[in-house]
C-alpha angles and dihedrals in degrees: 000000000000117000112232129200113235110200102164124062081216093073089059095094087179085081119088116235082257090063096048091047089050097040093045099088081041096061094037091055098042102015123232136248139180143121140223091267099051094042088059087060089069118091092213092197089068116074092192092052102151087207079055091045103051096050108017121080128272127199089220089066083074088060104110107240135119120016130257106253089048098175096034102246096172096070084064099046097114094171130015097283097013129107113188106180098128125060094235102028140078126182109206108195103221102160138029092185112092121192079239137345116250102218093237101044110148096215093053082128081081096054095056117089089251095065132123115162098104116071121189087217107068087174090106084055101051092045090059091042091053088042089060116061097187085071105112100155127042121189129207110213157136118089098003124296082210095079090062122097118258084246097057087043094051096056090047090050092037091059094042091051090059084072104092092202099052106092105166122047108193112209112195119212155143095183086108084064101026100045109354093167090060087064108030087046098056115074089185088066091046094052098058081057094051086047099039104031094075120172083259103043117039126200099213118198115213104203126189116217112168106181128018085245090072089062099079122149088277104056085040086055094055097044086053088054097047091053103048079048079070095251124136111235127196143143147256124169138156128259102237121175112243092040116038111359087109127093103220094046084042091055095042094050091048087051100042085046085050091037085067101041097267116135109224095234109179139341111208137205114250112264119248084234107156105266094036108083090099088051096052121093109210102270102244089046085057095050091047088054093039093061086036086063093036089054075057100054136061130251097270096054094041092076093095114103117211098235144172121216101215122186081248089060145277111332125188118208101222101183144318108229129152104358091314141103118213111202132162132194110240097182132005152195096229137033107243086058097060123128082347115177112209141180132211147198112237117262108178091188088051121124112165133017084267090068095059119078124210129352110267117273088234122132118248102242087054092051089056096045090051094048086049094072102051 
C-alpha cells in the first residue's frame, strides 16, 4: 500500500467538525504533518491514543509557556546550518521537513515560514568542519535527512567523508518509525550505507522511536535492513506524558528496541520549547519512572541515561533520593562544566535545571557516598 504525505488537519476525516474547528488556530501556529501509515497506527476510538497524542494537535500547545529556541542553539551556530558546541561534534542542519511532526518537537522554529536555519548549500559547513581537526562526528539533522532522496544524501555523506578526521557521521531520524517502507524499499539508499558505513568509520542512525507501538514489522524490517547495509543503529527518544511516562510501556519500548539490535541511547527530558509545557513530565517523576523501566528491563536494554540537553550541555539526571537531585554534565559547552557533579534541592514542579535554585549546600564526600549507593 503506497505511503501518502498528509500536510493539512483537514485531510484527517477521523475529527469531528468540533475538533477541526478547535485544532485549526493550533495548525496554523505550529503546522501539521502526518501520512496514511502513521495514521493507521491511531486507534481513533481512544481519545487518549499515545500514536494520536504525539503527532495530532492539542489545544494546550496554544498555553503560553517556554520559548522556541529551548537549549539556545543559536549561541552555538558558528555558519549558516551549522551548530559547534562540543569539542568533537558538529550538527548540520540539512533539512526543516519532517515525515510528521511529533507535537513536541523542539525544533518546531524550522518548521515556521521565518525561518532560516536550515541552508540547501551545506559547502560553508564543510568547510568549518575540515578547518577543525578535533571534529570526529558529524550529525545530520534538522528536520530529517531521511526524507531526502538516496541521491541528495549521497552527495552530503560523499563530501563529509573527504574529510580524513571525521569518523562518525550521526544521521537523526524517525523515518524508521514514521515511514519504514521509504528506506527498506530503496536499495539506492542501502547501498550509500554499504559504500560509506566502513569497520573504521561508522554511519550511526539515531532513530527515534517514542512508543513500542511504533515498532511494528515493518519498522523491524527496516531496522534489520539498515543494519545488514552496515549501518548502527540505536535510540533516543523523550520522556512525554501521555505516551511514555509509564514504566511498564518505557521498559517495553527500551527491550523491544534491544530485542531488534537497536542500543537505547538516551531518553530526554522533554525540552521547555514554547508549546511543550502539557507534553513534559516534572523532571524527578520522570526519573523515577525512568529507573522504574530500567529494574524491567535487562542489561542490554538498560544502556539508555536518562538525560536533559540544556542550553549549558548534556546532563545526565543520576537519581533523586532524599530531597535531593544528583546530575552530572556529560558533555558541555564550556570547560569549567565538564564532567560537573552537582546536587540539588528537590523541587517536585521542576522541569528543567532553570527551575532549580542554587546547588545543595552538601559536602563532597556526602554527595558521593550518597551517589554510591544508586
Amino acid at each position: 500500500m503506497n505511503v501518502e504525505n498528509i500536510t493539512k488537519l483537514e485531510q484527517v476525516r477521523e475529527l469531528s467538525e468540533r475538533e477541526h474547528a478547535e485544532l485549526r488556530p493550533v495548525e496554523q501556529r505550529f503546522g501539521f504533518r502526518s501520512n496514511t501509515y502513521y495514521q493507521r497506527l491511531i486507534n481513533w476510538n481512544d481519545p487518549h491514543d499515545p500514536i494520536r497524542r504525539l503527532v495530532i494537535p492539542e489545544p494546550s500547545e496554544l498555553l503560553e509557556s517556554g520559548k522556541l529556541d529551548a537549549s539556545e542553539e543559536s549561541a552555538y551556530t558558528r555558519v549558516p546550518g551549522l551548530q559547534h558546541k562540543y569539542r568533537d561534534t558538529a550538527l548540520l542542519l540539512v533539512n526543516d521537513v519532517c515525515g510528521a511532526y511529533c507535537r513536541f518537537c523542539f525544533r518546531k522554529r524550522l518548521f515556521l515560514d521565518d525561518n532560516h536555519e536550515v541552508v540547501k548549500d551545506v559547502s560553508l559547513g564543510l568547510q568549518y568542519i575540515a578547518s577543525h581537526s578535533e571534529i570526529t562526528n558529524v550529525l545530520l539533522t534538522g528536520g530529517d535527512p531521511l526524507v531526502f532522496s538516496a541521491l541528495k544524501l549521497k552527495s552530503i555523506i560523499e563530501q563529509i567523508r573527504r574529510i580524513d578526521h571525521v569518523k562518525i557521521i550521526r544521521i537523526g531520524t524517525k523515518m524508521p518509525a514514521f515511514n519504514p517502507r521509504k528506506l527498506y524499499s530503496d536499495d539506492l539508499l542501502m547501498d550509500v550505507f554499504r559504500a560509506y558505513s566502513t569497520p573504521a568509520a561508522r554511519i550511526y542512525i539515531m532513530a527515534h522511536f517514542t512508543h513500542p507501538r511504533e515498532l511494528t514489522p515493518e519498522a523491524i524490517q527496516c531496522l534489520d535492513a539498515l543494519q545488514r547495509a552496515g549501518a548502527i543503529t540505536v535510540n533516543q527518544a523523550p520522556m512525554i506524558a501521555g505516551i511514555n511516562d509509564d514504566p511498564e510501556v518505557l521498559a517495553d519500548l527500551l527491550s523491544r528496541l534491544s530485542f531488534a539490535g537497536v542500543t537505547p541511547y538516551y531518553v530526554f527530558q522533554c525540552r521547555p520549547t514554547m508549546g511543550n509545557r502539557a507534553y513534559s513530565v516534572p523532571l524527578e517523576e520522570a526519573c523515577q519512572i525512568f529507573q522504574k523501566a530500567q529494574a524491567r528491563c535487562s542489561g542490554i536494554a538498560k544502556r539508555a541515561r536518562f538525560v536533559m540537553s540544556h542550553a549549558s550541555g548534556k546532563i545526565e539526571i543520576i537519581a533523586v533520593k532524599d530531597g535531593f537531585v544528583y546530575m552530572r554534565y556529560l558533555q558541555a559547552s564550556s570547560i569549567e562544566d565538564e564532567g560537573r557533579f552537582m546536587v540539588l534541592s528537590s523541587n517536585k514542579n521542576a522541569h528543567w535545571l532553570d527551575d532549580y535554585q542554587t546547588e545543595a549546600d552538601v559536602p563532597f564526600q556526602e554527595a558521593c557516598d550518597a551517589g554510591a549507593a544508586f
